[in-house]
Backbone of each chain as nested JSON, in Angstrom:
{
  "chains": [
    {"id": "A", "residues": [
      {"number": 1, "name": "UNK", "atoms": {"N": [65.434, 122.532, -41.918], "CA": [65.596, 122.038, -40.56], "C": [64.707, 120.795, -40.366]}},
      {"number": 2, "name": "UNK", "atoms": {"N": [65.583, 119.622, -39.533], "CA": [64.038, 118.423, -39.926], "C": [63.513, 118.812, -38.316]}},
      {"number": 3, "name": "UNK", "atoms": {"N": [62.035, 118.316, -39.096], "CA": [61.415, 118.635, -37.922], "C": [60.194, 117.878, -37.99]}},
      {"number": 4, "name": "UNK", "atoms": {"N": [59.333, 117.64, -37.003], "CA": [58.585, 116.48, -36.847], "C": [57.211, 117.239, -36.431]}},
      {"number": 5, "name": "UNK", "atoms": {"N": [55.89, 116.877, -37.131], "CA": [54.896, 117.8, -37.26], "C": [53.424, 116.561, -36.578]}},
      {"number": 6, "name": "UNK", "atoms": {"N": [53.055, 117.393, -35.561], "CA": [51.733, 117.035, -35.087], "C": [50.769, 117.474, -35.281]}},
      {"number": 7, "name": "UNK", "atoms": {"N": [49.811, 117.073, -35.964], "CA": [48.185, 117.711, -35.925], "C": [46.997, 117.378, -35.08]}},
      {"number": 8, "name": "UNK", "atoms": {"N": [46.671, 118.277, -34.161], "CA": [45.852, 118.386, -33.232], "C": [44.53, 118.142, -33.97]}},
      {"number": 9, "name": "UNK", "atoms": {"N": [43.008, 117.792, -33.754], "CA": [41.888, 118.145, -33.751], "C": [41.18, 117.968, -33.171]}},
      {"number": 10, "name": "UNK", "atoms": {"N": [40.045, 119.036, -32.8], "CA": [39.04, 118.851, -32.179], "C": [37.744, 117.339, -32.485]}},
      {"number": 11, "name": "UNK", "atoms": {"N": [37.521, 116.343, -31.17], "CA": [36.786, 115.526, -31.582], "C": [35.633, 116.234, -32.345]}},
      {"number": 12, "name": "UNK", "atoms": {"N": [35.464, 114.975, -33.577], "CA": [34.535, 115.03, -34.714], "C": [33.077, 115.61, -33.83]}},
      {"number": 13, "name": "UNK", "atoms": {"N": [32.524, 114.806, -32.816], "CA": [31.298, 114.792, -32.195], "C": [31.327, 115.783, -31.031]}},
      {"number": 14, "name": "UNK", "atoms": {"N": [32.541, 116.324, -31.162], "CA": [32.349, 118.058, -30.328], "C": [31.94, 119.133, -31.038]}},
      {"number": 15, "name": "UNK", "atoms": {"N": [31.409, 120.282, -30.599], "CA": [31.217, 121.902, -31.391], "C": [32.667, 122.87, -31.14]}},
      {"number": 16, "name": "UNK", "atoms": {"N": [32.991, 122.969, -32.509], "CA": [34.056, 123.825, -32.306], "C": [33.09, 125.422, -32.506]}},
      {"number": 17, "name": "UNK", "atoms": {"N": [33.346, 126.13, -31.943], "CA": [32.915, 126.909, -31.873], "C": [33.295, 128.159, -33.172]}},
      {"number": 18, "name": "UNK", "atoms": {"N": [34.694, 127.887, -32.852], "CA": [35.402, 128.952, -33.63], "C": [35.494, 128.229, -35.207]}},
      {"number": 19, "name": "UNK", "atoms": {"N": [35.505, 127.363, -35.486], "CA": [35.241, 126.712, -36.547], "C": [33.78, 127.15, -37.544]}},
      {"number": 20, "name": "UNK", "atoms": {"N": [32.877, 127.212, -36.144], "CA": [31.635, 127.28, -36.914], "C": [31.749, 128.864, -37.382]}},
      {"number": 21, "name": "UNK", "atoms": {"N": [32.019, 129.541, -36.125], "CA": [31.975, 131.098, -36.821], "C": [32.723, 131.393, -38.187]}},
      {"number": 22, "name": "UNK", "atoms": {"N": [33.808, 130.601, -38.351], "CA": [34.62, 130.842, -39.887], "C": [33.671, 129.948, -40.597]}},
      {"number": 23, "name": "UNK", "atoms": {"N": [33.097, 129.291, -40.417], "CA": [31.944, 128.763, -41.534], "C": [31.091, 129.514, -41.986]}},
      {"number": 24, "name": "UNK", "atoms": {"N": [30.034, 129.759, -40.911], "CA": [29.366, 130.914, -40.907], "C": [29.721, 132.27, -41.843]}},
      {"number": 25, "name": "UNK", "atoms": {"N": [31.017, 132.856, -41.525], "CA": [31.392, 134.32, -42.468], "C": [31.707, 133.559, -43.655]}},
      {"number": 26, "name": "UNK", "atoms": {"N": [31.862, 132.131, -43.815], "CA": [32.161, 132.471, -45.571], "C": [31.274, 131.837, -46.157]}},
      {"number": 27, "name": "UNK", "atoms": {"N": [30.356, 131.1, -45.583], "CA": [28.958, 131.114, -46.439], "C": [28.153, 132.392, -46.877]}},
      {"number": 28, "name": "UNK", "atoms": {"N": [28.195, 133.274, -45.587], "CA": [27.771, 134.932, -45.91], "C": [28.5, 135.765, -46.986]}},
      {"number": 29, "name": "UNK", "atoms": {"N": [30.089, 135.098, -46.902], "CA": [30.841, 135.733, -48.041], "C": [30.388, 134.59, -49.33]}},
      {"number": 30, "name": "UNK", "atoms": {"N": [29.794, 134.204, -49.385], "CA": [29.182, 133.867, -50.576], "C": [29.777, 132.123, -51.322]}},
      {"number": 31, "name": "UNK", "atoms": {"N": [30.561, 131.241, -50.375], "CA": [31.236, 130.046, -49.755], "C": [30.202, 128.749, -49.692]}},
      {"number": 32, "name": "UNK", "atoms": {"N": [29.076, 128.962, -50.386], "CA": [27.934, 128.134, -50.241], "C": [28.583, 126.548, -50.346]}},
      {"number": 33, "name": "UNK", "atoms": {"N": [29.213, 125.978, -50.619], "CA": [29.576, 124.57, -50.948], "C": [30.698, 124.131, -49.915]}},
      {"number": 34, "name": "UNK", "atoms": {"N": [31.265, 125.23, -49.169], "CA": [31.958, 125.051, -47.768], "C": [31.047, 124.827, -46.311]}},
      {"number": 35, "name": "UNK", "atoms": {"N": [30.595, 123.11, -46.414], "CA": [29.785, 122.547, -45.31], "C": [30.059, 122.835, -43.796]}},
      {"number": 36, "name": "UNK", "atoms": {"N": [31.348, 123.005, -43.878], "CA": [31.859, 123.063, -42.222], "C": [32.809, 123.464, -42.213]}},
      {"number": 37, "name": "UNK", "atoms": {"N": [33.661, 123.917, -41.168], "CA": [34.91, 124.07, -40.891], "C": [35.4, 123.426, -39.308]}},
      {"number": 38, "name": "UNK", "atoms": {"N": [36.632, 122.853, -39.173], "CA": [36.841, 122.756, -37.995], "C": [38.467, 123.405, -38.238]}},
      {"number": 39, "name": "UNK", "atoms": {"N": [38.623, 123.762, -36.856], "CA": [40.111, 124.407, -36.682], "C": [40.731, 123.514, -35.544]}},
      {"number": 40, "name": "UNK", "atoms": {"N": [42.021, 123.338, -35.584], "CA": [42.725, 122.701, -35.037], "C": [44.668, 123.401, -35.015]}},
      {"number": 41, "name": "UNK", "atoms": {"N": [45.253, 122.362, -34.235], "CA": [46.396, 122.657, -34.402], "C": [47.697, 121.774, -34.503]}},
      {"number": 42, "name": "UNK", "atoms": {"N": [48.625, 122.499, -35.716], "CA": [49.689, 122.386, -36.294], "C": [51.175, 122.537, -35.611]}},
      {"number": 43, "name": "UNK", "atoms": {"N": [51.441, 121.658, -34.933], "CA": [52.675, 121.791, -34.134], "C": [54.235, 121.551, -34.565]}},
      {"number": 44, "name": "UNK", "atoms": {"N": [54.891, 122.378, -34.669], "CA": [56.13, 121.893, -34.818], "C": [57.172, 121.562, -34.05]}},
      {"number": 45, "name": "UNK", "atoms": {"N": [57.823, 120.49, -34.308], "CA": [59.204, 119.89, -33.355], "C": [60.524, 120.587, -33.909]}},
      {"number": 46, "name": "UNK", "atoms": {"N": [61.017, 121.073, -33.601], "CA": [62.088, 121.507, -34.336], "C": [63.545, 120.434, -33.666]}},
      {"number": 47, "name": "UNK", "atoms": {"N": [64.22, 120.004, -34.559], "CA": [65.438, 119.564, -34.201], "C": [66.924, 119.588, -35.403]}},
      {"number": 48, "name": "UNK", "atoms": {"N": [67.777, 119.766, -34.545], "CA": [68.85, 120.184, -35.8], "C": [69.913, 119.049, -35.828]}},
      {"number": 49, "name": "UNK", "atoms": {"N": [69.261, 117.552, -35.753], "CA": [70.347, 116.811, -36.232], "C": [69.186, 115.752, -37.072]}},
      {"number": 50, "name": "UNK", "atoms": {"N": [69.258, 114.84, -38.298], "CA": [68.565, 114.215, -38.341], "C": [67.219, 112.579, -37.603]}},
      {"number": 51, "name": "UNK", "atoms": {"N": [66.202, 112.894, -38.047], "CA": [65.409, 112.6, -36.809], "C": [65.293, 111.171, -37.167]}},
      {"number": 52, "name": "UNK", "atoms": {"N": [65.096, 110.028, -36.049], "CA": [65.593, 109.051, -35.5], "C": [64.082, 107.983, -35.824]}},
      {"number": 53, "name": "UNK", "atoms": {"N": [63.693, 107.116, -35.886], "CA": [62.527, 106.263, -35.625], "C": [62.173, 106.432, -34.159]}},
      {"number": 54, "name": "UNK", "atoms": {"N": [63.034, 107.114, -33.421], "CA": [62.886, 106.855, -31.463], "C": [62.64, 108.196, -31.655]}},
      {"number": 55, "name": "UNK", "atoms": {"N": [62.788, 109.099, -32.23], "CA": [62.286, 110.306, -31.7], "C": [60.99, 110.855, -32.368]}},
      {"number": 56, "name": "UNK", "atoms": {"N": [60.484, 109.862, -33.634], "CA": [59.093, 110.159, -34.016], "C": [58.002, 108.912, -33.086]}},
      {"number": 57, "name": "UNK", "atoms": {"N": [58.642, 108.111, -32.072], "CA": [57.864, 107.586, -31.022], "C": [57.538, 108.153, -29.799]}},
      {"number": 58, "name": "UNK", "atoms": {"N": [58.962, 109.274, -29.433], "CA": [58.859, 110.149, -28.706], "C": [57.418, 111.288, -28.643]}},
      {"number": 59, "name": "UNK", "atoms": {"N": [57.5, 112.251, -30.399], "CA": [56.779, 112.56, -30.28], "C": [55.762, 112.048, -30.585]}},
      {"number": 60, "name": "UNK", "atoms": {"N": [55.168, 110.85, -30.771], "CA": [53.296, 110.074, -30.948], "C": [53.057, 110.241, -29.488]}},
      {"number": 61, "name": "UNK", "atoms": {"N": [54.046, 109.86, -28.598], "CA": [53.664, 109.893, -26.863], "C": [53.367, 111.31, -26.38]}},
      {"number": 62, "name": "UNK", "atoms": {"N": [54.463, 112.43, -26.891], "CA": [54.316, 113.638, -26.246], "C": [52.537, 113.908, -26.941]}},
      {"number": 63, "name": "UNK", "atoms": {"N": [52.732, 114.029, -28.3], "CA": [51.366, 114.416, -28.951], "C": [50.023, 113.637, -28.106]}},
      {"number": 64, "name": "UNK", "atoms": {"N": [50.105, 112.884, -27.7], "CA": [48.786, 112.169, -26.98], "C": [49.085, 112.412, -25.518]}},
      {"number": 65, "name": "UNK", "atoms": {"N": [49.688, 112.83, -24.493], "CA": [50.027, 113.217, -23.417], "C": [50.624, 114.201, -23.313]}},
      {"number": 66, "name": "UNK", "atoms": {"N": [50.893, 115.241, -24.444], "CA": [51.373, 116.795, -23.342], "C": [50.489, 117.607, -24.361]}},
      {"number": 67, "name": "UNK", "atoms": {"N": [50.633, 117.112, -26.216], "CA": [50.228, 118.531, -26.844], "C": [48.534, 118.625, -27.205]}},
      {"number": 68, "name": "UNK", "atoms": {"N": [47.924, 117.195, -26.636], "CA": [46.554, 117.29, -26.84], "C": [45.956, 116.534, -25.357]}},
      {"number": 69, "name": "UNK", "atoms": {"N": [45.293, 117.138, -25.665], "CA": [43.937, 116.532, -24.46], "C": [42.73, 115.743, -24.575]}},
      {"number": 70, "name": "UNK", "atoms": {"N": [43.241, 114.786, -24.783], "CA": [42.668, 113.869, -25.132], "C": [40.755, 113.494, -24.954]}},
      {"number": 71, "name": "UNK", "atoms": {"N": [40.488, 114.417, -23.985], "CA": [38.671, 114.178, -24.066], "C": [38.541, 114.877, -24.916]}},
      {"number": 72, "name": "UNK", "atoms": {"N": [39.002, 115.905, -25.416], "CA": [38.324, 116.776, -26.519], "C": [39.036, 117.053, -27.716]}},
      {"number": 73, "name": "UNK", "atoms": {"N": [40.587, 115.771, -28.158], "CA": [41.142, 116.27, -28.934], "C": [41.822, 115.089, -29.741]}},
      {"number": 74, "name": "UNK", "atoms": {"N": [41.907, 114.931, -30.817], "CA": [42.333, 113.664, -31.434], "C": [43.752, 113.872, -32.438]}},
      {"number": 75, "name": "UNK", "atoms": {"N": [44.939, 113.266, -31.899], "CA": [46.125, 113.669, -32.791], "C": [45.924, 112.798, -34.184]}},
      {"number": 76, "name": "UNK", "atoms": {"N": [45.354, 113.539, -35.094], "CA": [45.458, 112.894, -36.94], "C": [46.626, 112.512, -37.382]}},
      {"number": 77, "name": "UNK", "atoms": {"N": [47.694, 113.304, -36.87], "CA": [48.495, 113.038, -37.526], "C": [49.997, 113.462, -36.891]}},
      {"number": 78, "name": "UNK", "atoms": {"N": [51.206, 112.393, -37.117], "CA": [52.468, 112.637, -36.915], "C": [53.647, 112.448, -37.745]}},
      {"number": 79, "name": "UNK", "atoms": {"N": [54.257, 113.229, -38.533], "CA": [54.736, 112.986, -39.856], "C": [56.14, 113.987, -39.375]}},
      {"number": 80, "name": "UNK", "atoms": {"N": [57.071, 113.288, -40.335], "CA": [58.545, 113.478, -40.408], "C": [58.859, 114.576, -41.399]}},
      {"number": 81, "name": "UNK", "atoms": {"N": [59.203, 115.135, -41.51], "CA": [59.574, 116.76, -42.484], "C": [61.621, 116.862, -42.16]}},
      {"number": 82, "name": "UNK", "atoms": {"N": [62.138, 115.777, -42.669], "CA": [63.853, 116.133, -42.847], "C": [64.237, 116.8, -43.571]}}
    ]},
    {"id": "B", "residues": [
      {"number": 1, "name": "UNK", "atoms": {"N": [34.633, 112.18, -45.79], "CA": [33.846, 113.799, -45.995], "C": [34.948, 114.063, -47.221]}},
      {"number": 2, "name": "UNK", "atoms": {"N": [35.212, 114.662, -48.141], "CA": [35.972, 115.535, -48.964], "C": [35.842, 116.613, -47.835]}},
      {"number": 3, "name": "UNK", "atoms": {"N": [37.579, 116.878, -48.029], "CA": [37.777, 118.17, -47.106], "C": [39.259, 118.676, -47.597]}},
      {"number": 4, "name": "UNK", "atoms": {"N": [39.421, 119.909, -47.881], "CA": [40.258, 120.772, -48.264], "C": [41.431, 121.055, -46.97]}},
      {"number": 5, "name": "UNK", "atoms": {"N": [42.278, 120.724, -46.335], "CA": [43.272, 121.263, -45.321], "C": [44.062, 122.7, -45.505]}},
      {"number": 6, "name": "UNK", "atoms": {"N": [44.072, 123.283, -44.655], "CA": [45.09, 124.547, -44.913], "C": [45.256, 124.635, -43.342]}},
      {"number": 7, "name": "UNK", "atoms": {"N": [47.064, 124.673, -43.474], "CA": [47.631, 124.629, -42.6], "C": [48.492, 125.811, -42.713]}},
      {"number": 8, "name": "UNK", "atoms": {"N": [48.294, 126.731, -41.32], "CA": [48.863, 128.519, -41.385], "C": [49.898, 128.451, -40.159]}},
      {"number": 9, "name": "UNK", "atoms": {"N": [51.023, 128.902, -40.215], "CA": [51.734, 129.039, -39.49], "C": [52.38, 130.104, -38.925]}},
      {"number": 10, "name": "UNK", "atoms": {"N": [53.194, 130.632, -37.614], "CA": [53.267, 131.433, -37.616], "C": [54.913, 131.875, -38.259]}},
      {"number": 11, "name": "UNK", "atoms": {"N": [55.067, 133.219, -38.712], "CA": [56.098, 133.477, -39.653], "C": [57.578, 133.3, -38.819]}},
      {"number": 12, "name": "UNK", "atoms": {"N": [58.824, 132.742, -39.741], "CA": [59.884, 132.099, -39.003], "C": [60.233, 132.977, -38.196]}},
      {"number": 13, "name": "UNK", "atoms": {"N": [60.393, 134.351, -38.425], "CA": [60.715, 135.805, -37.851], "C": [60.157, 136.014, -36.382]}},
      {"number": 14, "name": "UNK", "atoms": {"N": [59.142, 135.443, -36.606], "CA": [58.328, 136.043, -35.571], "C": [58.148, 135.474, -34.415]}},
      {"number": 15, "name": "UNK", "atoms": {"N": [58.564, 135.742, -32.944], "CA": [58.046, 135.097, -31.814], "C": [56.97, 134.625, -31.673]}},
      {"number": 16, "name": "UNK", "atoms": {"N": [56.804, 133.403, -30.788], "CA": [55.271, 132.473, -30.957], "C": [55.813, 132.097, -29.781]}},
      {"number": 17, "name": "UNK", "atoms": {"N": [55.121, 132.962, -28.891], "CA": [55.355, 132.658, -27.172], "C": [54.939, 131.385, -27.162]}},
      {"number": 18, "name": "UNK", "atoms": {"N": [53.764, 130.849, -27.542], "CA": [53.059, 129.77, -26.938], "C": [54.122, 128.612, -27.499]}},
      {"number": 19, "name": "UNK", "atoms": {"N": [54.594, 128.781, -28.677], "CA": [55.799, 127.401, -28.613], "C": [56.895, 127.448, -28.043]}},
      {"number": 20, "name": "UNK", "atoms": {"N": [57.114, 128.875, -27.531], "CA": [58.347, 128.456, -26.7], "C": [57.871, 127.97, -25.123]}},
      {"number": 21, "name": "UNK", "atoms": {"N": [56.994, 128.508, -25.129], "CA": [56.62, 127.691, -23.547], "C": [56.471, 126.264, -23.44]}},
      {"number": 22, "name": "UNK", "atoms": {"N": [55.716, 125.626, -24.706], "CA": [55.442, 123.866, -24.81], "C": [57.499, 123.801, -25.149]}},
      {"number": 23, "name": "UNK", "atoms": {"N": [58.248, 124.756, -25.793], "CA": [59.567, 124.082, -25.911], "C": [60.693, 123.719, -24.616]}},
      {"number": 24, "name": "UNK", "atoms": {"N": [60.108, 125.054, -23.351], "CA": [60.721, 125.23, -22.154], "C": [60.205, 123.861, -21.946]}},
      {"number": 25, "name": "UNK", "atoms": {"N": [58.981, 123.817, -21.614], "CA": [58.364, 122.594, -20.682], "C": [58.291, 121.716, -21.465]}},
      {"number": 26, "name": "UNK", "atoms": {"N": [58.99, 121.128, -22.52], "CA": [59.26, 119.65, -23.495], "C": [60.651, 119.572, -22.644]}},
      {"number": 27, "name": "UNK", "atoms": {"N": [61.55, 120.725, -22.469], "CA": [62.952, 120.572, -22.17], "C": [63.048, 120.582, -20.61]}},
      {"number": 28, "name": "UNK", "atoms": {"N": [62.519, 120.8, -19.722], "CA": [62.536, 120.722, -18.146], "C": [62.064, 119.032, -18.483]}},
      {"number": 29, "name": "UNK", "atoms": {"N": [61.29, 118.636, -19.514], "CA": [60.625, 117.495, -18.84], "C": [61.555, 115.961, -19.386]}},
      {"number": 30, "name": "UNK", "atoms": {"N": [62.522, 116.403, -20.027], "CA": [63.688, 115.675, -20.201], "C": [63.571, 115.958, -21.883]}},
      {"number": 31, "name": "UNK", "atoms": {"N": [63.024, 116.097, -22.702], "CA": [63.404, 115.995, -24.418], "C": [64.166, 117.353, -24.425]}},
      {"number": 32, "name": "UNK", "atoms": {"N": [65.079, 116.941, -24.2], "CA": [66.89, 117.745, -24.71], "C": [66.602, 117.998, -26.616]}},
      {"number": 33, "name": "UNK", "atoms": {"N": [66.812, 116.951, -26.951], "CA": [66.572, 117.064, -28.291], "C": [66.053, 117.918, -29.331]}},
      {"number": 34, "name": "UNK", "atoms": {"N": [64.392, 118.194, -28.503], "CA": [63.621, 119.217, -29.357], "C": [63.872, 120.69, -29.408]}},
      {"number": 35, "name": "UNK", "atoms": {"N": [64.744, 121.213, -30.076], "CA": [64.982, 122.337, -29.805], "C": [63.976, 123.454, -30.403]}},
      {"number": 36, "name": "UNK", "atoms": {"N": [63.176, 123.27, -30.726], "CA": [62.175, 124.613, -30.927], "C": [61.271, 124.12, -31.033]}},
      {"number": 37, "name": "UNK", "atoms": {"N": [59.3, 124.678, -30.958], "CA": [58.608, 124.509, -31.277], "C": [57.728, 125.518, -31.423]}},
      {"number": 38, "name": "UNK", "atoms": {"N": [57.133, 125.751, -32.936], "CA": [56.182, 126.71, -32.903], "C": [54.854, 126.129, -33.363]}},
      {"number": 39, "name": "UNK", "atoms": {"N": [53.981, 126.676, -33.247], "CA": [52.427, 126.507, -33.237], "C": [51.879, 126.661, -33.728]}},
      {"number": 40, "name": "UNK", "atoms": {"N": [50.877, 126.222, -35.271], "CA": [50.438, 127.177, -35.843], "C": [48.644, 126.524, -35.828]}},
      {"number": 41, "name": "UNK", "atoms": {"N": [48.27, 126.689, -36.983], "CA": [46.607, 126.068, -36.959], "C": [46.606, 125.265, -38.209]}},
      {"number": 42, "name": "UNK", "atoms": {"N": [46.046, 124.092, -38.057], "CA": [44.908, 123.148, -39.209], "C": [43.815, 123.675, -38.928]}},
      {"number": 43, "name": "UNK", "atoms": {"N": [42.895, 123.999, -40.476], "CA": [41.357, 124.376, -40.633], "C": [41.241, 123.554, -42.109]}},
      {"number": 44, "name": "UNK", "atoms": {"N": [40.571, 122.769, -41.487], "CA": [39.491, 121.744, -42.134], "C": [38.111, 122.584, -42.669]}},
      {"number": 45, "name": "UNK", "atoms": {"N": [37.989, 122.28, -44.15], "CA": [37.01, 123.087, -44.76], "C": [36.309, 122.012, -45.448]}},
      {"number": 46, "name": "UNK", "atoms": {"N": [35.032, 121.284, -45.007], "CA": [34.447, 120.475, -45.106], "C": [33.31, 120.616, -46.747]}},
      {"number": 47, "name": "UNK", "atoms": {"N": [33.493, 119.31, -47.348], "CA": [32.445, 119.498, -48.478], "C": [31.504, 118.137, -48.08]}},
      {"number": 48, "name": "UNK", "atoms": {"N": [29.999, 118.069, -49.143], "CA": [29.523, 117.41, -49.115], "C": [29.892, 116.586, -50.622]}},
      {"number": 49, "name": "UNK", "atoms": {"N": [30.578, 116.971, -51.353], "CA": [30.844, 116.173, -52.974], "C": [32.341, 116.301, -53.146]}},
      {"number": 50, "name": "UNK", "atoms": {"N": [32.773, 115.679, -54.485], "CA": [34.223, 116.447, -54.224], "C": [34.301, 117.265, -54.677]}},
      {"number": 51, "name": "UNK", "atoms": {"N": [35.876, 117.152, -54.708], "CA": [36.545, 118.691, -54.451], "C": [37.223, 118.776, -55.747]}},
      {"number": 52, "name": "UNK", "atoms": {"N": [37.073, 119.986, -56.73], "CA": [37.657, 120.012, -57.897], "C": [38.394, 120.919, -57.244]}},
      {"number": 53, "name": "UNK", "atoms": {"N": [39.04, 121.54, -58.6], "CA": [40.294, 122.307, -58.581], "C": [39.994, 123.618, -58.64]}},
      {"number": 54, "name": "UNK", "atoms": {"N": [38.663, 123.907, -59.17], "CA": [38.361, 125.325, -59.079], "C": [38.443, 125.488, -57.252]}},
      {"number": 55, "name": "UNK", "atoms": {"N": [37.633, 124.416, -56.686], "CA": [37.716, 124.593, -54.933], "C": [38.914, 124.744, -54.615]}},
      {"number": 56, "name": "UNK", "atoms": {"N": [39.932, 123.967, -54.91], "CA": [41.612, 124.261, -53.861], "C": [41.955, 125.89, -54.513]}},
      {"number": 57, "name": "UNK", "atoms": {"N": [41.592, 126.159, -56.154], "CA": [41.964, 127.599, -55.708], "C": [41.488, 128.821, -55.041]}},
      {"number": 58, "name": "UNK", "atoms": {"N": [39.973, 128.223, -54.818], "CA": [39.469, 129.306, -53.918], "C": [39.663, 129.434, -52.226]}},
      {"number": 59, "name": "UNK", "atoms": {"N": [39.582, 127.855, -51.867], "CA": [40.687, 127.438, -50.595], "C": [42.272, 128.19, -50.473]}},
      {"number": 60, "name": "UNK", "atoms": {"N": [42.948, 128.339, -51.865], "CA": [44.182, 128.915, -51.614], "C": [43.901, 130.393, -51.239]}},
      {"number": 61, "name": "UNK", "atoms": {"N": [43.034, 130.861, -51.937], "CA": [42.604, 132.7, -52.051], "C": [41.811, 132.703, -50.642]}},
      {"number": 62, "name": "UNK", "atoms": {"N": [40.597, 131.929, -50.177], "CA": [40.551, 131.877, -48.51], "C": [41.545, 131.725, -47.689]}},
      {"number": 63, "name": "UNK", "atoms": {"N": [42.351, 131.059, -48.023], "CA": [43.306, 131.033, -46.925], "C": [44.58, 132.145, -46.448]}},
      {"number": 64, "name": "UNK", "atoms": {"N": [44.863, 132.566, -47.635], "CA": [45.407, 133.93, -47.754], "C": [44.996, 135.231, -47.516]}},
      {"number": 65, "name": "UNK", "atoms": {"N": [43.348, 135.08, -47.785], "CA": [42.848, 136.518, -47.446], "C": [42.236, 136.096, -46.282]}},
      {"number": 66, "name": "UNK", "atoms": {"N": [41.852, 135.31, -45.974], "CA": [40.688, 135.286, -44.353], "C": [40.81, 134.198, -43.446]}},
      {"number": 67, "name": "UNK", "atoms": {"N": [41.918, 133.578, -43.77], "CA": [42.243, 132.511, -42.662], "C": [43.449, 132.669, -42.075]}},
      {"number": 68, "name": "UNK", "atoms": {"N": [43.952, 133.641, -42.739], "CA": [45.672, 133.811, -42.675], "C": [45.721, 135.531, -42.397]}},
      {"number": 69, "name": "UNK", "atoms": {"N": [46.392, 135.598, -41.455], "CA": [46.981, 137.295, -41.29], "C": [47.946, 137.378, -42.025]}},
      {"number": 70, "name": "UNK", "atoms": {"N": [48.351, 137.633, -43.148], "CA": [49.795, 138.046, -44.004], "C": [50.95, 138.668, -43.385]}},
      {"number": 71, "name": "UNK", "atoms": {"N": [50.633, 139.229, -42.709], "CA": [51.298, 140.179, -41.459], "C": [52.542, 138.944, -40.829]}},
      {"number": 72, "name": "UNK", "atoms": {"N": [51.474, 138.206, -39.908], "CA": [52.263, 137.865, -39.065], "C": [52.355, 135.791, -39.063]}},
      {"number": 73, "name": "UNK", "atoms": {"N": [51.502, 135.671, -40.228], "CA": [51.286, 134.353, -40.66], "C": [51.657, 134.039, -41.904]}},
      {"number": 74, "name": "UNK", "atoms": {"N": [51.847, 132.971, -42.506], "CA": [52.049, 132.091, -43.902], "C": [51.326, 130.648, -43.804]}},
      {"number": 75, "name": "UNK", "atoms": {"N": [50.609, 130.509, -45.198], "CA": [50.176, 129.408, -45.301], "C": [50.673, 128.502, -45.868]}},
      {"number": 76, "name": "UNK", "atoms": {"N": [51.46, 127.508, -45.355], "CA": [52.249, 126.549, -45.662], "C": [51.635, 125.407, -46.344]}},
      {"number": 77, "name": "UNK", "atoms": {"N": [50.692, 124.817, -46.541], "CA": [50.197, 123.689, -47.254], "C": [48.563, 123.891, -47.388]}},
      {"number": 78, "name": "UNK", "atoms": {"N": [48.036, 123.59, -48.295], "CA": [46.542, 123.394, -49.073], "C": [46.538, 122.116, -49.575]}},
      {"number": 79, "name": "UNK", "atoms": {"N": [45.846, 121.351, -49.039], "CA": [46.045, 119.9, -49.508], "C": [44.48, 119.542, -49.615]}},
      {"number": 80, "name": "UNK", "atoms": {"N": [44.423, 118.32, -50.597], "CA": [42.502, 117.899, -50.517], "C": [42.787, 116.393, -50.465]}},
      {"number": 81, "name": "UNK", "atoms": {"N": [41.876, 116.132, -49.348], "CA": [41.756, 114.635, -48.883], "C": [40.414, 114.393, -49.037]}},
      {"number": 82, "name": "UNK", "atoms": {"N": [40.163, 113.39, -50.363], "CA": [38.661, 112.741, -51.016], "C": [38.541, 111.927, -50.098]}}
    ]}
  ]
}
């Protein structure tokens, strides 16, 4: 199915919280060379006809105005999957 | 930074309220087009050196056993960005 994929993340110079706690358990699980973790999110567009140059502009706009929030969230990335 | 990506999604089977709600309210807000969206997570696993290959397979075996519910998730991509 093509579909058009956004990645959310938390700004670099924020505390993810939940990030740190999965850091945290796998240094304890024994993960010593795993410095950090941040968590974020993986969005999918789903569409069932092939996707357009206008509809991966569509979603760069939705991704920076509906699927992130922009004081605390930086879209990395918007990539085509046909 | 060298950082390992693993991106978990939720399984095709399975309802993921939260993307159908961003899919209702993509489609009230005029994108006809997008017909589904589900949600899943990016976790960024941060190094201070790089990243050999013994790391992406222990990234693959983290991500399967403790980043990922098997149940009701799949981990769709492990990627390393030097």
């Amino acid at each position: 199915m093509p579909k058009i994929i956004v990645e959310v993340m938390p700004k670099a110079d924020l505390l993810d919280p939940q990030g740190k706690a999965v850091a945290n358990a796998l240094q304890r699980g024994g993960n010593k060379d795993i410095k950090g973790v941040r968590i974020g999110k993986r969005i999918e567009l789903h569409f069932d006809r092939p996707i357009t140059d206008a509809d991966l502009a569509d979603a760069r706009k939705i991704g920076d105005e509906f699927l992130s929030n922009a004081v605390i969230e930086d879209v990395v990335n918007v990539t085509v999957e046909n």
